[in-house]
C-alpha positions as CSV (number, residue, x, y, z in Angstrom):
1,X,-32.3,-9.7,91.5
2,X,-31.7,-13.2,91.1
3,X,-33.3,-14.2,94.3
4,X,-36.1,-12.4,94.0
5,X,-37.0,-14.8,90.3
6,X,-35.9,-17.5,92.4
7,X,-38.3,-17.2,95.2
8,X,-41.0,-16.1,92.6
9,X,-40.4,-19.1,90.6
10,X,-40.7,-21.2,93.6
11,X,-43.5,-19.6,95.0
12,X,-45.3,-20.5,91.1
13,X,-44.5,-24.0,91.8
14,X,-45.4,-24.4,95.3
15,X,-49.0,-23.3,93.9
16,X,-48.9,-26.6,91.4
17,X,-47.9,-28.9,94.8
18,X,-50.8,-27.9,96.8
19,X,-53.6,-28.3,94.4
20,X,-54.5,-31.4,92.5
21,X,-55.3,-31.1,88.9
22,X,-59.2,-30.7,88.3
23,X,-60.5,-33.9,87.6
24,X,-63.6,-36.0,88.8
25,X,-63.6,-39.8,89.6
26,X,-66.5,-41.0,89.6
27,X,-67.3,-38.6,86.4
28,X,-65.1,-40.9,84.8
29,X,-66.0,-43.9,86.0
30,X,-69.7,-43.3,85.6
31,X,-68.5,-42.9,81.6
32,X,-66.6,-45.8,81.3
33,X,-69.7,-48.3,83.2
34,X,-71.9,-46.5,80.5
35,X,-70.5,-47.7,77.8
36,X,-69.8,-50.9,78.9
37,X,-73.6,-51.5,80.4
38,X,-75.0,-49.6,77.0
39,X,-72.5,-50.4,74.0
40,X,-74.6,-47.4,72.0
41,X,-73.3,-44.8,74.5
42,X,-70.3,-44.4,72.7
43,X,-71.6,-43.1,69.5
44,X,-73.5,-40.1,71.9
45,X,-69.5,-39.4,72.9
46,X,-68.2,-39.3,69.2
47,X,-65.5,-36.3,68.9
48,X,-65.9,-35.5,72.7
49,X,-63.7,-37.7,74.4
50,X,-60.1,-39.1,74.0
51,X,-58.4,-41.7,76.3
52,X,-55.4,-38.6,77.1
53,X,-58.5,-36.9,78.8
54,X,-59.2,-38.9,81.3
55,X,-56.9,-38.3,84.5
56,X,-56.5,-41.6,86.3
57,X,-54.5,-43.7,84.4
58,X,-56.6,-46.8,84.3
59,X,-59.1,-45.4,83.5
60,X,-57.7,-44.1,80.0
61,X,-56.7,-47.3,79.3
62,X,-60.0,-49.0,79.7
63,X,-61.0,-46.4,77.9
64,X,-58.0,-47.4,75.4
65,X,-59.3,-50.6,75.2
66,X,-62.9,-49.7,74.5
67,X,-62.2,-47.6,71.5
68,X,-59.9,-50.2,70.1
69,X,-62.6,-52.6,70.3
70,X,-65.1,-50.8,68.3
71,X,-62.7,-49.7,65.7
72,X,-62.7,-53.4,64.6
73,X,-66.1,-53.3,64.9
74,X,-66.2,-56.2,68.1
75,X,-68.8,-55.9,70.8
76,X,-67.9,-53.9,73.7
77,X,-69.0,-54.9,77.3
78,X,-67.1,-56.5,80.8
79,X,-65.9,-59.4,79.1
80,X,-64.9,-58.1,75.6
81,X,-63.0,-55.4,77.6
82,X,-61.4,-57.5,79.9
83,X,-60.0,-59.8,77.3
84,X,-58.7,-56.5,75.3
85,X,-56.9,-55.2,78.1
86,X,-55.6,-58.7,79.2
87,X,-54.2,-58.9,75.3
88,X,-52.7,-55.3,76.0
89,X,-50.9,-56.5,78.9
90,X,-52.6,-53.6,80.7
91,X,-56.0,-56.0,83.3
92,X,-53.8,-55.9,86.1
93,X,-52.5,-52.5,86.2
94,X,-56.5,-51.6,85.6
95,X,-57.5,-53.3,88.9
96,X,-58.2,-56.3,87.0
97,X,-62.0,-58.1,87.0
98,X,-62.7,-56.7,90.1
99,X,-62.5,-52.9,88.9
100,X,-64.2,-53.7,85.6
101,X,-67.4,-54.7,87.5
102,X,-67.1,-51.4,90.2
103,X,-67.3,-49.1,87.1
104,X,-70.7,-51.1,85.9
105,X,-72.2,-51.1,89.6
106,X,-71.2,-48.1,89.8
107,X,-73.1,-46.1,86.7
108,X,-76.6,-44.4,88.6
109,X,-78.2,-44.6,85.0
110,X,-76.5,-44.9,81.0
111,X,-78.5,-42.4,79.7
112,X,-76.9,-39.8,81.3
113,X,-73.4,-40.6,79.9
114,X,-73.1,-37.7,77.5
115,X,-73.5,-35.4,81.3
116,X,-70.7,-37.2,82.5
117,X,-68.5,-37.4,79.4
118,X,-69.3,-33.5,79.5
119,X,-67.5,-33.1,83.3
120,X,-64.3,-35.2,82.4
121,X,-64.0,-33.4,79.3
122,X,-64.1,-29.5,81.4
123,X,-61.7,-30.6,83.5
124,X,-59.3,-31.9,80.7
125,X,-59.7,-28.5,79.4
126,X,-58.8,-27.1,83.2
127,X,-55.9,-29.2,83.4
128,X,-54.9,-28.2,79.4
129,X,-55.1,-24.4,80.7
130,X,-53.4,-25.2,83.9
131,X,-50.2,-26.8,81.7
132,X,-50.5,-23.3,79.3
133,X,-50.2,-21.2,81.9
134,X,-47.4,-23.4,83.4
135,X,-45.4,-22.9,79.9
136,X,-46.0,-19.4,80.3
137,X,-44.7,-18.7,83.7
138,X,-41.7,-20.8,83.0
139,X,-41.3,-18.8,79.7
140,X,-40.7,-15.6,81.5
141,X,-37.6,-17.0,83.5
142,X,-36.0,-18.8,81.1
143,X,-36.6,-17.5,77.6
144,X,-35.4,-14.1,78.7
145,X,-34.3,-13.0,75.6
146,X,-37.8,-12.8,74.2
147,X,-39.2,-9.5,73.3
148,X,-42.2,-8.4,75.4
149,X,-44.7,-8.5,72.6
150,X,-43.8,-11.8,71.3
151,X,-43.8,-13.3,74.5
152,X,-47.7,-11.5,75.1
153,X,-48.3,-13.3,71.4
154,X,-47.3,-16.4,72.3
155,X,-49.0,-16.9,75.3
156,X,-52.5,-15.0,73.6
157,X,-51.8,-17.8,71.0
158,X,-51.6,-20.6,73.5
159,X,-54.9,-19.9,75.1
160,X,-56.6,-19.3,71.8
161,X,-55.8,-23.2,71.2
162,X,-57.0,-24.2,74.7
163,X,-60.7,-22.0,73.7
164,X,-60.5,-23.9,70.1
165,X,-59.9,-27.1,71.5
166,X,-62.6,-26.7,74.1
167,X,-65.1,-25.3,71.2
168,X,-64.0,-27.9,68.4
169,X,-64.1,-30.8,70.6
170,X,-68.1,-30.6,71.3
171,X,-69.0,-29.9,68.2
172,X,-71.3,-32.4,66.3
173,X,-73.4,-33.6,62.9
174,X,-76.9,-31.6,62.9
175,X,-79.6,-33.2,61.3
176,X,-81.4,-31.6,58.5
177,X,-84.6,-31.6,60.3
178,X,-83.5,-30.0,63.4
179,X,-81.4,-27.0,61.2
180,X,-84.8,-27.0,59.0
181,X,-86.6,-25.9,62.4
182,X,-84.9,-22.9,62.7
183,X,-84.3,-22.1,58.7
184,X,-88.3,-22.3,58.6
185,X,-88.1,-20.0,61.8
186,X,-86.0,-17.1,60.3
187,X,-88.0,-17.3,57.1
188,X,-91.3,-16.9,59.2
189,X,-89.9,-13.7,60.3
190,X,-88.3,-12.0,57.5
191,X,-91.8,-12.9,55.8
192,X,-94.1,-10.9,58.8
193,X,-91.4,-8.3,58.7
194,X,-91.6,-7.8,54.4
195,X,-88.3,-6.0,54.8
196,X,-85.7,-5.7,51.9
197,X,-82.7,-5.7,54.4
198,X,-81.9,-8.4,56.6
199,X,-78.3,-7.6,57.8
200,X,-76.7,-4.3,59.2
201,X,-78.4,-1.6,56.8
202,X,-75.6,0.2,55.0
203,X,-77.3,3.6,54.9
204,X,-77.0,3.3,51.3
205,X,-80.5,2.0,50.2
206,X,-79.1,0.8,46.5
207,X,-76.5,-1.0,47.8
208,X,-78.8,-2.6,51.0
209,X,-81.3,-3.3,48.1
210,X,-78.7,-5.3,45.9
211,X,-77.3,-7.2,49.0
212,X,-80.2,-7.3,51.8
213,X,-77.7,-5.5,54.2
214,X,-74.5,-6.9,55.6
215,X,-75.1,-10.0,56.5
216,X,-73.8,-12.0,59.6
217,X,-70.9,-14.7,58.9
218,X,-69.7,-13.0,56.1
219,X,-66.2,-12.0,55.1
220,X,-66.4,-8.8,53.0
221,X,-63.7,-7.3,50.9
222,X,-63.8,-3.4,49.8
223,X,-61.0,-2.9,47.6
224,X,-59.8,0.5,45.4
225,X,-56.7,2.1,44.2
226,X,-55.6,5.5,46.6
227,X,-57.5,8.1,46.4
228,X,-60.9,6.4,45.4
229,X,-62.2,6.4,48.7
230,X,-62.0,3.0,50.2
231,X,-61.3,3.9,53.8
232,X,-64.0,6.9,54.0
233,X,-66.8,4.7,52.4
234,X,-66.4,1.9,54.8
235,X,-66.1,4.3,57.9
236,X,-69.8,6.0,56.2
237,X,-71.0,2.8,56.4
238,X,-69.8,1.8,59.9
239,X,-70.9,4.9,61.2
240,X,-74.2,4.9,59.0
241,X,-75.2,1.5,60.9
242,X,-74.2,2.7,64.5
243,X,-76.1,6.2,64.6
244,X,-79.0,5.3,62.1
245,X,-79.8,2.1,62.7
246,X,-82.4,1.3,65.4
247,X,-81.4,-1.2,67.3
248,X,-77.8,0.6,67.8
249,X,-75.3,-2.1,66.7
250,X,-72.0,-2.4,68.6
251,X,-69.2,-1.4,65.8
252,X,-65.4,-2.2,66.1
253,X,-63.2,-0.3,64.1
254,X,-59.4,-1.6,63.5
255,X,-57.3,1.4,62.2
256,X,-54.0,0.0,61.2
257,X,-52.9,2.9,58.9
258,X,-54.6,6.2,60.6
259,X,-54.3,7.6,64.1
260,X,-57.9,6.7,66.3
261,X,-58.0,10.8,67.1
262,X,-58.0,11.3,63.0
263,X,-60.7,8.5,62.0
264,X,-62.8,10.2,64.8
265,X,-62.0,13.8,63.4
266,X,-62.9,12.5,59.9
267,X,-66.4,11.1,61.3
268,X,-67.1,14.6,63.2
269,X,-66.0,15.9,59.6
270,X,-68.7,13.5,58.1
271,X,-71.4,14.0,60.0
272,X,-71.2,17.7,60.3
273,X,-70.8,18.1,56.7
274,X,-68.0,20.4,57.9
275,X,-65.0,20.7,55.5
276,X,-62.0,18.2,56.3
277,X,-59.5,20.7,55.5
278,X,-60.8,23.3,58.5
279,X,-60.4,20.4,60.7
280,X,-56.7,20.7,59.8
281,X,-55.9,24.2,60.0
282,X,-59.0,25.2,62.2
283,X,-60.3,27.9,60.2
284,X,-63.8,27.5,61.6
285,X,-66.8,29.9,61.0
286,X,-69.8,29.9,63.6
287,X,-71.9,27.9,61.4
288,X,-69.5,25.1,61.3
289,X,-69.0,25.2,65.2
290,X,-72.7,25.0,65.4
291,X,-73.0,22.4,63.0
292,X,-70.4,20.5,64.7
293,X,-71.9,20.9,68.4
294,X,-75.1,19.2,66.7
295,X,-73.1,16.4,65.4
296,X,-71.3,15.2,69.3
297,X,-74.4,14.2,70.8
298,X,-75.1,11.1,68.5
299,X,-71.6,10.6,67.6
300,X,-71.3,9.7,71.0
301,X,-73.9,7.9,72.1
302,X,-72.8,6.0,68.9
303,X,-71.4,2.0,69.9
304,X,-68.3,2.6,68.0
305,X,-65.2,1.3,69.2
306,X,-61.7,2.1,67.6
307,X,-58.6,0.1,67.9
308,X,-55.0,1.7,66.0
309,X,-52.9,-0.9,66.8
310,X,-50.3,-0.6,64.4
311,X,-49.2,-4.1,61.9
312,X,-51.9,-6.0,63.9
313,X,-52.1,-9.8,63.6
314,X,-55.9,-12.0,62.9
315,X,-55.4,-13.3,65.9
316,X,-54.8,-10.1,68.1
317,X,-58.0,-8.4,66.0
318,X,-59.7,-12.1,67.8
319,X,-58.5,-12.0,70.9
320,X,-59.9,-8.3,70.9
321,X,-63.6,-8.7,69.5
322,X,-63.7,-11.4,72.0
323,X,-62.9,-9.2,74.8
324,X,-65.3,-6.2,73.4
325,X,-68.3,-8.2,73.0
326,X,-68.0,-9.4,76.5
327,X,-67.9,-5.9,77.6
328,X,-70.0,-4.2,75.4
329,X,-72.6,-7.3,75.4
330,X,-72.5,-7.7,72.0
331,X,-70.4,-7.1,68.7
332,X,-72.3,-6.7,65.6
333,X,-70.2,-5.5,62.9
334,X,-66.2,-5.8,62.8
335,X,-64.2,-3.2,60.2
336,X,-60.4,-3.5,59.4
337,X,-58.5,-0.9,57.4
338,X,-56.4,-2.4,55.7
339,X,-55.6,-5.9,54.8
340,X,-52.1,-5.7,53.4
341,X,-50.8,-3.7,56.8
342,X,-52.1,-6.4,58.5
343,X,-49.2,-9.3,59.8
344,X,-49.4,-13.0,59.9
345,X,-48.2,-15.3,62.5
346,X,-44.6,-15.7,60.6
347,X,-45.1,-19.2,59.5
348,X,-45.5,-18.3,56.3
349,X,-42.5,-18.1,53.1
350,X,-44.1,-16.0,50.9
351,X,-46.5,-12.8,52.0
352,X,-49.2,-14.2,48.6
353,X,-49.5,-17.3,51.8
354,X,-49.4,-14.7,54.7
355,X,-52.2,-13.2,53.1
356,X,-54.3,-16.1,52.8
357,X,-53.4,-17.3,56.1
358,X,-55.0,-13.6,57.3
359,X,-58.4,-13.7,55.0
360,X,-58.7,-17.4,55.9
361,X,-58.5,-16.4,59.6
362,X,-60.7,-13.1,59.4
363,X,-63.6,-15.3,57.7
364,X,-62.9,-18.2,60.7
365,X,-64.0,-14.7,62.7
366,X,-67.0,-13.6,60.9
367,X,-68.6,-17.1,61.4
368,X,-67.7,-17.6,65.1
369,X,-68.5,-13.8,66.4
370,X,-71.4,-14.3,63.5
371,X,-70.6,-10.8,62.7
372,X,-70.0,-9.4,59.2
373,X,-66.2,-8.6,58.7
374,X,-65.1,-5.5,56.5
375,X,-61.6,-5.6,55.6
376,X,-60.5,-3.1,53.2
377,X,-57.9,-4.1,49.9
378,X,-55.6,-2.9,47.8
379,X,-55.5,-3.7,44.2
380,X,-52.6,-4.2,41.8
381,X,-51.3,-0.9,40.5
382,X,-51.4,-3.0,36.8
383,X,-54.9,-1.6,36.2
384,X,-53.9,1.8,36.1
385,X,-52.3,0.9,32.5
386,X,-55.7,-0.8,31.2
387,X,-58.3,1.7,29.4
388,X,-61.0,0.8,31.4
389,X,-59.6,1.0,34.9
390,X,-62.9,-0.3,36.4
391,X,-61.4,-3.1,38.6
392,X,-62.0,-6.9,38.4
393,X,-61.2,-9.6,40.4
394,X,-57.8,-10.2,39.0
395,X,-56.8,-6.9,40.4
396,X,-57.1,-7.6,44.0
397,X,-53.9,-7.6,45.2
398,X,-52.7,-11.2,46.3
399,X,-55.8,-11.8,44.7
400,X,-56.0,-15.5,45.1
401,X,-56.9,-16.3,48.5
402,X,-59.0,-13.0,49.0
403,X,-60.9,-14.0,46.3
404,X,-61.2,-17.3,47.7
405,X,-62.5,-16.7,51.0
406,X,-64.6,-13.1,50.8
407,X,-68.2,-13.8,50.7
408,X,-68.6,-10.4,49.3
409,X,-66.0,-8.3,46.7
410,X,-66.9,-4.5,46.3
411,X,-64.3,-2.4,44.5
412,X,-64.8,1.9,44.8
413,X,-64.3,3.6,41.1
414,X,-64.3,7.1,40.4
415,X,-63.8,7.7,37.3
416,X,-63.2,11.6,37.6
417,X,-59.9,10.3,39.4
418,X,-59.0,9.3,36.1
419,X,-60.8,12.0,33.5
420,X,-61.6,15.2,34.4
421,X,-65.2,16.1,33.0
422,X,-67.8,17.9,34.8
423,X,-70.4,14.7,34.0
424,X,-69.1,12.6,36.5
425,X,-67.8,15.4,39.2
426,X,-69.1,13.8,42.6
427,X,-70.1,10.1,41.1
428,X,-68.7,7.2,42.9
429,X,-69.5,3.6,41.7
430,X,-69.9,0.2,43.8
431,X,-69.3,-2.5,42.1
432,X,-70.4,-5.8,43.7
433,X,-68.4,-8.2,41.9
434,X,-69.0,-11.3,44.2
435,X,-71.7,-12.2,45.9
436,X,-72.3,-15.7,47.4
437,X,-75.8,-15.6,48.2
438,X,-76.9,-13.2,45.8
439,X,-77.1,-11.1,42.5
440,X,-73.8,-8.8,41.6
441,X,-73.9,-5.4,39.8
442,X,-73.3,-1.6,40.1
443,X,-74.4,1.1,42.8
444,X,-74.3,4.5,41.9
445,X,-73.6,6.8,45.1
446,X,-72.7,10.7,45.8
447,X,-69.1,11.4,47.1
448,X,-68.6,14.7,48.7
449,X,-65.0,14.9,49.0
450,X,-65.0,17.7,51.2
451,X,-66.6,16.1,53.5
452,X,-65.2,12.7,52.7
453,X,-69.0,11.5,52.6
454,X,-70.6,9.5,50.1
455,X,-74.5,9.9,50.2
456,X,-77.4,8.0,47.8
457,X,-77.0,9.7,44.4
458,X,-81.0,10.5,44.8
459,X,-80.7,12.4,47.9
460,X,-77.4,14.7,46.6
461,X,-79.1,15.2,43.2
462,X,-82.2,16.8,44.9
């Protein structure tokens, strides 16, 4: 057995002798004559480039020297270099004069130096991923007493910073004007479309009214004590946008509390209208069979996708939306039932900062998949005592940092949970409580509980 790691190990690092890192040369060079021909090019490389990027050694200390030169604000060219790098101690290790000029004579044209900065930068990011995947392989002989899954988590989590890194590092100021180009643009089309919704349509035409739809970027938090019908109302509305919308968004469902063959019986249960207790003991009449053979076909075609990984962390639900909207071409609306099953990365001392560290990081998803996130909530048991238990924001549990972060708050009350009377038999409210970009108040909807369905009030009453 031990041989066998020993020639494996080997054989890993035998790989790392026979190719060179990725890096390119005269990429580098080409950068560093820019700036030196054109002093200006440097402010076109702000938060791309850092001297630990370049590969050949004199080359990052040039570099070095260049930055340090413009951080107290002294021209930068051949000379001004030069004498910076002579002060450093570091001309003749850099090939002295003579290299200093072969890096001016040797730039084809300055304005091209953001290109170049662009190659030595990938192939820092190579390099970065080649030393990751290093750690890794040298993690599964020696730390052997790591459990499988943290050792899959730790690497997941060093890749993640090699992709966020690579992201981060290229990213810029945008001018108002050019951002106003396409702010006009959008507004041009919502205008020659005149419609109400602009995000994933809930099915719910109150609610889609009050909030134009789901919209993309946004965090959203649907919160309720048990039994008020969180988890079914979130799954309607999932499943509402993936069978009835048009354009048949891609949906990802993360199921951390029920079984993915149960949330798809409850949807077969939902569109059906077929009672949820037959499709526990199976006591099925012809019409429901019927009824249920209608309900497959566009259940099926549907693009939902469910994941039931149990105690799931904000980076794992990442790591996978990533994955399914390469596969599936696109990812349009993310749900996650619930928050408070959900684990952190361990960091944290107190589960009030594990939770924040999770909403912080499920929002950090909505804006870079530009999807909108569901994530379900529990809230405090406290309101229970109160004699309106119509839940405010206080009430979310670990409220703080969820009501931070959520672009959007709903709660689910029913008040016939509470008080038995045939007027509100059937009457679920949606309370919008926070709403970034728009107005809050109170949809009224159906809830068949049989079906676990909720339906617009109009529709039911009629």
């Amino acid at each position: 057995m031990g041989k066998k790691h020993s020639q494996r190990k080997d054989h890993g690092r035998s790989i790392l002798r026979e190719y060179q890192p990725p890096h390119s040369t005269d990429a580098e060079r080409a950068v560093l004559g820019c700036i030196m021909l054109t002093p200006d090019s440097l402010e076109r490389l702000e938060g791309i480039l850092s001297p630990e990027q370049f590969y050949i050694e004199a080359n990052r200390k040039v570099f070095s020297a260049i930055l340090s030169l413009a951080h107290d604000h002294k021209p930068v060219d051949a000379l001004t270099v030069k004498d910076e790098l002579a002060r450093s101690g570091w001309l003749d290790e850099c090939g002295g004069e003579t290299y200093l000029a072969e890096l001016i004579t040797a730039v084809p044209t300055s304005s091209n130096v953001r290109y170049y900065a662009e190659i030595v930068r990938e192939n820092a990011v190579l390099r970065h991923l080649l030393g990751v995947c290093n750690d890794v392989s040298r993690s599964v002989f020696e730390d052997t007493d790591l459990k499988l899954a943290d050792r899959l988590d730790q690497a997941e989590r060093s890749m993640l910073a090699v992709a966020d890194a690579y992201t981060k590092a290229g990213s810029l100021f945008q001018k108002v004007d050019s951002l106003l180009t396409d702010a006009y643009r959008k507004l041009q089309d919502r205008y020659e479309l005149r419609k109400d919704v602009t995000g994933i349509e809930t099915g719910f035409s109150d609610l889609d009214k009050l909030t134009s739809g789901l919209q993309r970027g946004d965090l959203i938090v649907v919160a309720g004590r048990p039994s008020m019908g969180k988890t079914a109302f979130a799954m309607n509305v999932a499943q509402n946008a993936a069978i009835r919308s048009e354009d048949h968004p891609v949906v990802a469902i993360f199921s951390l509390e029920m079984p993915s063959e149960q949330i798809t019986m409850r949807m077969l249960a939902v569109e059906a209208r077929v009672d949820m207790s037959k499709m526990r003991n199976g006591r099925f009449n012809q019409d429901d069979w019927r009824k249920m053979a209608a309900a497959v076909g566009p259940l099926a075609e549907a693009n939902i996708f469910i994941d039931d990984t149990p105690a799931i962390t904000a980076q794992q639900v990442r790591s996978k939306c990533r994955r399914l909207k390469r596969d599936a071409g696109s990812l349009d609306l993310v749900l996650i039932d619930y928050l408070q099953l959900m684990r952190g990365s361990g960091g944290a001392e107190r589960r009030e900062q594990e939770i924040s560290e999770i909403t912080r990081a499920l929002k950090a998803l909505a804006k870079e998949m530009d999807v909108p996130v569901i994530v379900l909530s529990q809230l405090n048991r406290s309101l229970d005592s109160r004699t309106d238990k119509r839940p405010v924001m206080s009430d979310l549990r670990e409220s703080g940092a969820i009501e931070q972060d959520a672009d959007v708050i709903m709660f689910i009350y029913r008040d016939e949970v509470y008080n038995k009377n045939p007027g509100n038999e059937g009457l679920a409210e949606i309370i919008v409580a926070k709403q970034r970009n728009g107005p809050i108040g109170t949809v009224e909807l159906a809830f068949l509980k049989q079906f676990t369905r909720f339906e617009n009030l109009c529709r039911y009453e009629s």
